[in-house]
BALOBA-1460 file (C-alpha; in Angstrom, 3 decimals):
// residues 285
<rec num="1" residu="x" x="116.322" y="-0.612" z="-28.762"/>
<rec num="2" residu="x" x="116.970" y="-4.559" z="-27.817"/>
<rec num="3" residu="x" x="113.887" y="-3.799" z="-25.325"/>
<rec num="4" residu="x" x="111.345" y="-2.554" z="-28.312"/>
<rec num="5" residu="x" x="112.978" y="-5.552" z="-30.490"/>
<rec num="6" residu="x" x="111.663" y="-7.936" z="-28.001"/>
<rec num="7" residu="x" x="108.108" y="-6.439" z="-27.920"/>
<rec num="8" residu="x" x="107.538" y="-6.425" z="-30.844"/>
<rec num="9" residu="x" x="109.094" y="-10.142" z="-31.504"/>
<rec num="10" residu="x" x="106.919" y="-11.081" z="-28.125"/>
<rec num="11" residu="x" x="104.236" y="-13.566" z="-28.911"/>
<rec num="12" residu="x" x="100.715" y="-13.204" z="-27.865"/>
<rec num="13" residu="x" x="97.927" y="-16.060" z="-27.585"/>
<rec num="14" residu="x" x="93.595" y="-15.663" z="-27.810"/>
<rec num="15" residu="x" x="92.174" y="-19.467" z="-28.242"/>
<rec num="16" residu="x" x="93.844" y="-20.858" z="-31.309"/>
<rec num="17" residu="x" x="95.435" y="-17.500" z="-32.585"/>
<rec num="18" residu="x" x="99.286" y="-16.610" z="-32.205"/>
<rec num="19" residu="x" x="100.502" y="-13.273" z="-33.087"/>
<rec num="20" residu="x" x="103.173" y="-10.614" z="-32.486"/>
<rec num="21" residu="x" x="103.210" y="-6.739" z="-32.446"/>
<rec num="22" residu="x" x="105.544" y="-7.025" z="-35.791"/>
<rec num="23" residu="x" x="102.910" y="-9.345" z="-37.408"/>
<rec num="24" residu="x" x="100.010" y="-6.604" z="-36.643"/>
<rec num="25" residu="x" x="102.287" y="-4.186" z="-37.992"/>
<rec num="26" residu="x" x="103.364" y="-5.805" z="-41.029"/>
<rec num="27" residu="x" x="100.177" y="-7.172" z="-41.720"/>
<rec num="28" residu="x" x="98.607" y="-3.384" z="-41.520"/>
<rec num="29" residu="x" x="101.465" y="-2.056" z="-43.762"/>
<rec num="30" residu="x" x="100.340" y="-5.061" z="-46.329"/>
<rec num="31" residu="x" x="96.239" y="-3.781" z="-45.983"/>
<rec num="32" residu="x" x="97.486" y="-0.230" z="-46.661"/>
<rec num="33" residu="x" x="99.529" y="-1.192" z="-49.422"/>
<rec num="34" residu="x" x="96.919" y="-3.062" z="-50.755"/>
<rec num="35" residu="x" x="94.168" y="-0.601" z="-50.412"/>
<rec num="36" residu="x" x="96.517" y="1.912" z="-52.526"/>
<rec num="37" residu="x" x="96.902" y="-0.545" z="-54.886"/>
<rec num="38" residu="x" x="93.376" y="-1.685" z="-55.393"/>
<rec num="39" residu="x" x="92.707" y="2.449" z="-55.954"/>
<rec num="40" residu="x" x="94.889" y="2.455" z="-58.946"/>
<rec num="41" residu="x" x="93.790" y="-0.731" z="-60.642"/>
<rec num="42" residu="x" x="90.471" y="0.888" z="-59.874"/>
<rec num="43" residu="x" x="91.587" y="4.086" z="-61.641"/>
<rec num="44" residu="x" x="93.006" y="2.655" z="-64.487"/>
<rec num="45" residu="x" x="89.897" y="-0.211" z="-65.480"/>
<rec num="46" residu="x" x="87.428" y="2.790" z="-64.995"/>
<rec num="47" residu="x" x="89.397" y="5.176" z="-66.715"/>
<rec num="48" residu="x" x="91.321" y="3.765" z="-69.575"/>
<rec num="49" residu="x" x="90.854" y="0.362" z="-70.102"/>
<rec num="50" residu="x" x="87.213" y="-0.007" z="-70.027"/>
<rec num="51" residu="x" x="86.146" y="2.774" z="-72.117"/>
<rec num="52" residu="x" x="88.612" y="1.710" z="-74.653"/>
<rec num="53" residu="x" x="86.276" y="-1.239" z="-74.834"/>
<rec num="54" residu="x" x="83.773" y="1.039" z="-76.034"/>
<rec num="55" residu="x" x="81.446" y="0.747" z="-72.416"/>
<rec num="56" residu="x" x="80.056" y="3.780" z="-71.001"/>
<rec num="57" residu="x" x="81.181" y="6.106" z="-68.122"/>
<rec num="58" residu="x" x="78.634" y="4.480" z="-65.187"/>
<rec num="59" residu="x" x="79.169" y="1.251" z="-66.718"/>
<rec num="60" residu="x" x="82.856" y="1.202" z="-66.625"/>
<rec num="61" residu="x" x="82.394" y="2.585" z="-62.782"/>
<rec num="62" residu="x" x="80.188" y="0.048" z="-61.890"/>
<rec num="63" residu="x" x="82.490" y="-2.633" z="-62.837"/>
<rec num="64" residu="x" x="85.926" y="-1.494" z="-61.754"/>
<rec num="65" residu="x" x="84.419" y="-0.895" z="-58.258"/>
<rec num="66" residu="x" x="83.070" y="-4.510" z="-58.462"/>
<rec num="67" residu="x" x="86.371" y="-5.449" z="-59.466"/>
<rec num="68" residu="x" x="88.547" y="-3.493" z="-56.498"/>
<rec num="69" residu="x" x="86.182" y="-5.339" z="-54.439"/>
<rec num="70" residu="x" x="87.157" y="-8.631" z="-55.147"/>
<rec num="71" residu="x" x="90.498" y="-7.549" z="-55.921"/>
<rec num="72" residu="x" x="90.359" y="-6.268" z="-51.660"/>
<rec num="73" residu="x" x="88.706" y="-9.418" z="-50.618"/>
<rec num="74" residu="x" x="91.155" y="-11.944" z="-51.946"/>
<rec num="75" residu="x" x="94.372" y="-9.933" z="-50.943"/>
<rec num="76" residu="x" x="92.768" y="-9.123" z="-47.260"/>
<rec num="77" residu="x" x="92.434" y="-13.089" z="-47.188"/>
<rec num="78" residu="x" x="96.360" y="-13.393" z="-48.640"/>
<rec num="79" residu="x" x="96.998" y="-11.058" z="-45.722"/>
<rec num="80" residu="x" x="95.426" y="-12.036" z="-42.803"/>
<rec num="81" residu="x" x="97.780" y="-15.508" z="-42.393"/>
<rec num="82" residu="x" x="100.983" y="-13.296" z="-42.564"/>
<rec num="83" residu="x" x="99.719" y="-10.768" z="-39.742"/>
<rec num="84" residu="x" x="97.891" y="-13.992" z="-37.644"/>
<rec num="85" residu="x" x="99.745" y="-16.972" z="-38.230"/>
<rec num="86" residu="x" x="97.624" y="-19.964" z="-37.762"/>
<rec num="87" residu="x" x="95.108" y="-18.406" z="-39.445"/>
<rec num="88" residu="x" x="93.059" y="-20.772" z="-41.341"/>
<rec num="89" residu="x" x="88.851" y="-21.179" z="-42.696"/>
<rec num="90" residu="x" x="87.849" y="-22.073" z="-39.317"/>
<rec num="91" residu="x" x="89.230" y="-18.802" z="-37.744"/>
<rec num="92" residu="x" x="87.569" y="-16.832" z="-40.902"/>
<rec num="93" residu="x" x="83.955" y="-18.763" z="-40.114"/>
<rec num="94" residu="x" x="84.264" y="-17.507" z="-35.923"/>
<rec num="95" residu="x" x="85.075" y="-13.921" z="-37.534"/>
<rec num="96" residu="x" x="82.386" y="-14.111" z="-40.117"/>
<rec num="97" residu="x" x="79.945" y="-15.126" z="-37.173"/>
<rec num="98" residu="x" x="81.567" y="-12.357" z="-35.282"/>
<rec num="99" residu="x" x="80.673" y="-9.958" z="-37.980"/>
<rec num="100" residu="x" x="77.258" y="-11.033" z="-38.806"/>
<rec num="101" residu="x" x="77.127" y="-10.665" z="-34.243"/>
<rec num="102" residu="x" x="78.079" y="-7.048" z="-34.645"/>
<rec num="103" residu="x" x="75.672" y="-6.584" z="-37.235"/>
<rec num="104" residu="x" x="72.727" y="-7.448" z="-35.432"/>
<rec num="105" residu="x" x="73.981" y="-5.026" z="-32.824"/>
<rec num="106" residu="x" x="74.438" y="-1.595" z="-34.077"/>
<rec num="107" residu="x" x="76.107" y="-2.057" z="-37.830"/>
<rec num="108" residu="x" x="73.195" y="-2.903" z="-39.470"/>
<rec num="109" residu="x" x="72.822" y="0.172" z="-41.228"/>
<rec num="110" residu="x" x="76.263" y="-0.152" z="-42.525"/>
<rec num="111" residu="x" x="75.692" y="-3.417" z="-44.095"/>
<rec num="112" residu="x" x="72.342" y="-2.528" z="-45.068"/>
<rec num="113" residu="x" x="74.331" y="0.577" z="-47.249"/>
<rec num="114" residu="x" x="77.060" y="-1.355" z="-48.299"/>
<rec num="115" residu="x" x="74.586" y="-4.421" z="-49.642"/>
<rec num="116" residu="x" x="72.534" y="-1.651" z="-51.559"/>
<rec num="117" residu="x" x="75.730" y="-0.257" z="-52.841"/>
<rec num="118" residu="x" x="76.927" y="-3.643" z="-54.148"/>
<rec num="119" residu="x" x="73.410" y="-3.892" z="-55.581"/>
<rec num="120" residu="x" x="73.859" y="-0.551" z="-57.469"/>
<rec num="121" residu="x" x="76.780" y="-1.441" z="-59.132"/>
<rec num="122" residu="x" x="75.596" y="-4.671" z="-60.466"/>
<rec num="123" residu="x" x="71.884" y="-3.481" z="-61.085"/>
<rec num="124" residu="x" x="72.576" y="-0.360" z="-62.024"/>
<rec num="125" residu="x" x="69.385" y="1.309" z="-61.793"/>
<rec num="126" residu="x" x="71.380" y="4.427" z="-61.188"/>
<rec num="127" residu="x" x="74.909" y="4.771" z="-62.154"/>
<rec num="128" residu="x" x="77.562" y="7.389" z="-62.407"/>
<rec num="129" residu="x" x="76.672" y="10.005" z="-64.653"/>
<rec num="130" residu="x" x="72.774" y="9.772" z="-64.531"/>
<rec num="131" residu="x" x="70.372" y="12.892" z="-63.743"/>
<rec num="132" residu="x" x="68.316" y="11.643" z="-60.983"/>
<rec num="133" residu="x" x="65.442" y="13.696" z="-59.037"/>
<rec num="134" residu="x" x="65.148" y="12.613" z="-55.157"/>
<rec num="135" residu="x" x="62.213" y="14.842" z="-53.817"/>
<rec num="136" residu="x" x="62.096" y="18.032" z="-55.141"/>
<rec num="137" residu="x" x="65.985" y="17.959" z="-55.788"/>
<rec num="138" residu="x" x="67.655" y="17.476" z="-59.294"/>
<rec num="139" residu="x" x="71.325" y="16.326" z="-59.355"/>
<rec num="140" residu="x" x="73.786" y="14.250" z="-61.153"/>
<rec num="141" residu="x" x="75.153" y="11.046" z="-59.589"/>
<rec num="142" residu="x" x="79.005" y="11.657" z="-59.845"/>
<rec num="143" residu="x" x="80.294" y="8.932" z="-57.631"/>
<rec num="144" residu="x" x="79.013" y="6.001" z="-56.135"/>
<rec num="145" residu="x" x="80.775" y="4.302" z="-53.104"/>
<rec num="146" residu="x" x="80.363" y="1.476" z="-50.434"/>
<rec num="147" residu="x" x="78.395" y="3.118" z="-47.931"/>
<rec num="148" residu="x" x="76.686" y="6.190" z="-49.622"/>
<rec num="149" residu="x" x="76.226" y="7.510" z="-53.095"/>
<rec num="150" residu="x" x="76.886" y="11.549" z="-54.357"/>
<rec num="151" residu="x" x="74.756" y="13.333" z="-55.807"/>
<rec num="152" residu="x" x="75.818" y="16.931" z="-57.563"/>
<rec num="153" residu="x" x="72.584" y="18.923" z="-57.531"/>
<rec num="154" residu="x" x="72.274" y="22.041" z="-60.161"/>
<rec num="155" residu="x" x="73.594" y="24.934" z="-57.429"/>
<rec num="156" residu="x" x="76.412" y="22.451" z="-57.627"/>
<rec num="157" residu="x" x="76.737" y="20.905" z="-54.006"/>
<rec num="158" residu="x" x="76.780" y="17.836" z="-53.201"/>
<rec num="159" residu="x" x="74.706" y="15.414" z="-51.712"/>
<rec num="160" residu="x" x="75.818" y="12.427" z="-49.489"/>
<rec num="161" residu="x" x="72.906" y="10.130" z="-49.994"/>
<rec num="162" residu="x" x="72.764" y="6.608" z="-48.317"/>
<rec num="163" residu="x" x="72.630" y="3.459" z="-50.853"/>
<rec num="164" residu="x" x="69.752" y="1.888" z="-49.008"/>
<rec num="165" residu="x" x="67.575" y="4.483" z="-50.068"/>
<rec num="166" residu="x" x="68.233" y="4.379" z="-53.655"/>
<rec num="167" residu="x" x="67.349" y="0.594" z="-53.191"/>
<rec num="168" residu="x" x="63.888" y="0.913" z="-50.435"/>
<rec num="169" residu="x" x="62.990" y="4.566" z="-51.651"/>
<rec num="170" residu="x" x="61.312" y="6.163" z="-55.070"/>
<rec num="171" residu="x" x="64.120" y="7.854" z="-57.358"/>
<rec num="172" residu="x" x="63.283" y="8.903" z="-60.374"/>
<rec num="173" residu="x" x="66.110" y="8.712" z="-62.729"/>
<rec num="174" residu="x" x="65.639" y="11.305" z="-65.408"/>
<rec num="175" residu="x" x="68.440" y="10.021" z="-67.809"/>
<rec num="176" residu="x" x="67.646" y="6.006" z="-67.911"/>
<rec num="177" residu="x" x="68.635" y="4.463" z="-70.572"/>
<rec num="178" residu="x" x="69.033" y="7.898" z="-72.551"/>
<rec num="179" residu="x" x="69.450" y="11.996" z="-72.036"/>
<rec num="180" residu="x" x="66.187" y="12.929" z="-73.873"/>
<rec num="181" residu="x" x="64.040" y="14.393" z="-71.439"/>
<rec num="182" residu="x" x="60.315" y="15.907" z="-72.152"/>
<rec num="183" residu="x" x="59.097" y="19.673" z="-70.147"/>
<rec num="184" residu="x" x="56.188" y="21.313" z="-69.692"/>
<rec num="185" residu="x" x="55.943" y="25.325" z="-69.729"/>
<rec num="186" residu="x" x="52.766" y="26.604" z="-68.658"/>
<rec num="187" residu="x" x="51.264" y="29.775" z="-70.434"/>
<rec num="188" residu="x" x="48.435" y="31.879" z="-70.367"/>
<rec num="189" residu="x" x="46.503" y="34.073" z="-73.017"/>
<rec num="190" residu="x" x="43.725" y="36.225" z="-73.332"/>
<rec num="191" residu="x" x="40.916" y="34.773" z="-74.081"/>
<rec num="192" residu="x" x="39.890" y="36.882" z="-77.014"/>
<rec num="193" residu="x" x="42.996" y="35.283" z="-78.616"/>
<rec num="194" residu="x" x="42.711" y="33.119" z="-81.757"/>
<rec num="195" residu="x" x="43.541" y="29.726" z="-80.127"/>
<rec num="196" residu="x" x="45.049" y="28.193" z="-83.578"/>
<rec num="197" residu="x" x="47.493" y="30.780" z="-83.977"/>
<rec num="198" residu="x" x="48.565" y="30.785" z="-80.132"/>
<rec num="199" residu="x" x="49.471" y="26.918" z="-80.887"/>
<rec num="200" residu="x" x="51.189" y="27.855" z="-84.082"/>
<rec num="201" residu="x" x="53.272" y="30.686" z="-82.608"/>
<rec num="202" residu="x" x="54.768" y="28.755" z="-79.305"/>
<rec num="203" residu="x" x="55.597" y="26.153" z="-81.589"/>
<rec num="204" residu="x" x="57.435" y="27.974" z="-83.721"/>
<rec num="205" residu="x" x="59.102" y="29.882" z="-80.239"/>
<rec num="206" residu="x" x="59.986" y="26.656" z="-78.886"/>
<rec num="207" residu="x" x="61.835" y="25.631" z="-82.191"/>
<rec num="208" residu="x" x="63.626" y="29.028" z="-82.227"/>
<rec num="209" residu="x" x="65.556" y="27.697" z="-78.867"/>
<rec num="210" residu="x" x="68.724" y="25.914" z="-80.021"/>
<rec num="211" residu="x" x="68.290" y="23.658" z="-76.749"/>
<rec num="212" residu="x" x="64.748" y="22.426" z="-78.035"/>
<rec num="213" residu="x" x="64.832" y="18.996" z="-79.934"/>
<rec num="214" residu="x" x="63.343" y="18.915" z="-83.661"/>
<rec num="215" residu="x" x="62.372" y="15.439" z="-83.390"/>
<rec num="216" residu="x" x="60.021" y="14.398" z="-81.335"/>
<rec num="217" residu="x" x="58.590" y="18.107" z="-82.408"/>
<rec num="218" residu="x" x="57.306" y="20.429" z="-79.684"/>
<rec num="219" residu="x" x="53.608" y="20.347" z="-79.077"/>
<rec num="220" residu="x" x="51.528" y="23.060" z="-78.019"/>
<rec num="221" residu="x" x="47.579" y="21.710" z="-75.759"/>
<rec num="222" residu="x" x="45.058" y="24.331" z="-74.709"/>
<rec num="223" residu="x" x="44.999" y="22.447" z="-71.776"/>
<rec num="224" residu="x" x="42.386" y="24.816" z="-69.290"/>
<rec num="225" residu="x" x="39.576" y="27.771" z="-69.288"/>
<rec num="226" residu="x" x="41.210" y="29.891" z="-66.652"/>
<rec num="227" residu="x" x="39.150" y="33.303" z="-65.354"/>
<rec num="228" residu="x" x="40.206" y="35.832" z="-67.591"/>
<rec num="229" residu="x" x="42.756" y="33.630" z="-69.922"/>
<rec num="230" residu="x" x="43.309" y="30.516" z="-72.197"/>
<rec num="231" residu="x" x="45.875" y="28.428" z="-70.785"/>
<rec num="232" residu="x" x="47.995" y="26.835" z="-72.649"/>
<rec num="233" residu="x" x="51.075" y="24.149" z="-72.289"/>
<rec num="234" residu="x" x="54.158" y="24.271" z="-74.209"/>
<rec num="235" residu="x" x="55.647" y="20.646" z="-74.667"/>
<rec num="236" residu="x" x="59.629" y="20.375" z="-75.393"/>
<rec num="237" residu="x" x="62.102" y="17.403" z="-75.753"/>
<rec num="238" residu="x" x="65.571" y="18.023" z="-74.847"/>
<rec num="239" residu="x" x="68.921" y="16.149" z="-74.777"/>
<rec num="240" residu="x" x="71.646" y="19.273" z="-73.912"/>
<rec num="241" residu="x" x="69.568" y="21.058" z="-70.713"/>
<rec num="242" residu="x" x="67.848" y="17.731" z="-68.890"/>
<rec num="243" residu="x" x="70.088" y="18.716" z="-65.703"/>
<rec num="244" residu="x" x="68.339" y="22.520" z="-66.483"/>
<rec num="245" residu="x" x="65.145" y="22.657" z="-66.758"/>
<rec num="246" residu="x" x="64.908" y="26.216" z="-65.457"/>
<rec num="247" residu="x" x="67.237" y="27.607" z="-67.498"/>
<rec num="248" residu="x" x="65.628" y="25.709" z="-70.200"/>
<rec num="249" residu="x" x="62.783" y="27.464" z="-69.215"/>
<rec num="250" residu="x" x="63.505" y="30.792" z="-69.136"/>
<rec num="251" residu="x" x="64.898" y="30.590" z="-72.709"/>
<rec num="252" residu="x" x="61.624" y="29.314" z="-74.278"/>
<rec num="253" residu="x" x="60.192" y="31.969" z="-72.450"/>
<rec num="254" residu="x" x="61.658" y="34.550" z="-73.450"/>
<rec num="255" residu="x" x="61.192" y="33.201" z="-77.109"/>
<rec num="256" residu="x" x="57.432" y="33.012" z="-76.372"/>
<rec num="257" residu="x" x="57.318" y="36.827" z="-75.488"/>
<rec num="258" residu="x" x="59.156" y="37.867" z="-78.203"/>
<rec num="259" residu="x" x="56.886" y="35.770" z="-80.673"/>
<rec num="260" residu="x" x="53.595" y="37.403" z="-78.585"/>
<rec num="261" residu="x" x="54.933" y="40.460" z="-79.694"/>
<rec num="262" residu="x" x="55.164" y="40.486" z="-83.043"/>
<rec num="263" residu="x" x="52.411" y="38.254" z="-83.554"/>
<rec num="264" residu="x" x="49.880" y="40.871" z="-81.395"/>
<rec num="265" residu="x" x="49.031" y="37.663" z="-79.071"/>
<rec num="266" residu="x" x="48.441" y="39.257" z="-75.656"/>
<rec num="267" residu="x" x="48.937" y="37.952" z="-72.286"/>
<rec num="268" residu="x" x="45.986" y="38.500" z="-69.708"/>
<rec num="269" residu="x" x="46.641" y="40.651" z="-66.598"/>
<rec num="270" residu="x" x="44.196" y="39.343" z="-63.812"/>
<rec num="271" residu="x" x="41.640" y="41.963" z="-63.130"/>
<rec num="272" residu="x" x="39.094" y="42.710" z="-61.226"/>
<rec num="273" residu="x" x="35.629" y="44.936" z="-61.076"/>
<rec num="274" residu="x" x="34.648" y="46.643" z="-57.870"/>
<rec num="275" residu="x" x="30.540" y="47.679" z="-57.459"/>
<rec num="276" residu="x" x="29.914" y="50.117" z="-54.912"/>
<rec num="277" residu="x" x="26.325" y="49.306" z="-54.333"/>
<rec num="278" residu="x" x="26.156" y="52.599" z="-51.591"/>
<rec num="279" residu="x" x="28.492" y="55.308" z="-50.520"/>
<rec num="280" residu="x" x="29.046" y="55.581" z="-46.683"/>
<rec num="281" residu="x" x="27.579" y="58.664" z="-45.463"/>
<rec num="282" residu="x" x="29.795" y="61.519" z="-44.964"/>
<rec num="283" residu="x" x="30.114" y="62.825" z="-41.473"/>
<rec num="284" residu="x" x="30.149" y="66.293" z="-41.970"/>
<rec num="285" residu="x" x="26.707" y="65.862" z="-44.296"/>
């Protein structure tokens, strides 16, 4: 025991810098107490004091996450004396320059995330809660972290995207600044159809679907001469199904039919006319 006392008391020298085993260990203790403590003032700004002062939910993220940063920073700095002693701003510039060294040597990408993630939160072009679109992929932004943001997408699984390219790459972020989002739904009639009261009967499907917003009213265009059909596009706001369009969707469409129905509005099937211009000769002829 006397023997593990001693190692741990026994001093040990690089350049300027004097520490002991105990020191390392205390001073790790101190991060990891730290760290647990930053997650709870964390918790507690994002989730009770801040929206008490009437911000919203990526809002209040963004700045308790800004906060727990600092809040890291200036304890790690509190810290590092009691683990190193001798430990002053000189030391802190060689390990800065040893950082920004390791950097340019394989933990680029790293900084490059965490920059764009610090540029997230105080930016916000995206921010928790948003309904984003990164190629072809719809999802909500439920969390947002140092290195790499997540992103919820409709089948509900999540994506582990990396902050730099929400910062050098295209997003489109359906929900900025509000939830009202405008879709198109494609349909096609027969062209023997009275184009008038196709318009007037998908708008009055469209408003039929309790997901559809009265104001800005849905529109209805002729938009194209197809083959065999007029096709038409059904415009609709919406603030409740922006994260589903499909669904969405499939409700107006089933509105539409029913309308067709009753109204005697048909919808084309494609078909074509064959011309035999000779028969082939039989072979028992």
């Amino acid at each position: 025991m006397s023997a593990l006392l001693d190692f741990l008391r026994q001093p040990f020298e690089i350049g300027s810098l004097r520490f002991t085993p105990l020191s390392i260990l205390l001073g790790l203790a101190l991060v990891g107490g730290l760290a647990l403590f930053t997650a709870v003032i964390k918790r507690i700004l994002r989730d009770r004091v801040l929206p008490r002062a009437g911000l919203g939910r990526g809002v209040s993220v963004a700045i308790a996450t800004l906060i727990s940063y600092g809040v890291m920073l200036l304890g790690v700095l509190i810290i590092l004396p009691v683990m190193i002693p001798g430990f002053n701003l000189n030391t802190l510039s060689l390990v800065i320059g040893g950082i920004g060294f390791g950097i340019g040597f394989g933990l680029r990408n790293i900084a490059d995330n965490f920059v764009s993630g610090v540029i997230l939160l105080i930016e916000r072009p995206i921010k928790v809660g948003d309904h984003i679109k990164i190629g072809e992929t719809y999802g909500d932004v439920v969390e947002i972290k140092a290195r790499a943001t997540t992103v919820r997408t409709n089948d509900d699984v999540d994506i582990i995207v990396p902050n730099s390219e929400f910062i050098s790459g295209k997003i489109f972020n359906i929900s900025h600044g509000n939830n009202r989002v405008r879709y198109r739904f494609p349909v096609g009639v027969s062209e023997r159809s009275d184009v008038h009261q196709v318009a007037k009967v998908l708008v009055e499907a469209a408003l039929a679907c309790p997901d559809v917003m009265r104001t800005p009213a849905p529109e209805a265009r002729l938009v194209e001469f197809g083959e065999a059909s007029l096709n038409f596009e059904v415009w609709v706001w919406t603030e409740t199904m922006l994260n589903r369009p499909t669904s969405l969707r499939s409700k107006v469409n089933v509105l539409i039919w029913e309308h067709f129905k009753r109204s005697g509005i048909v919808i084309p099937n494609p078909q074509r006319d064959i011309y035999i211009k000779e028969m082939p000769a039989s072979p028992h002829s």
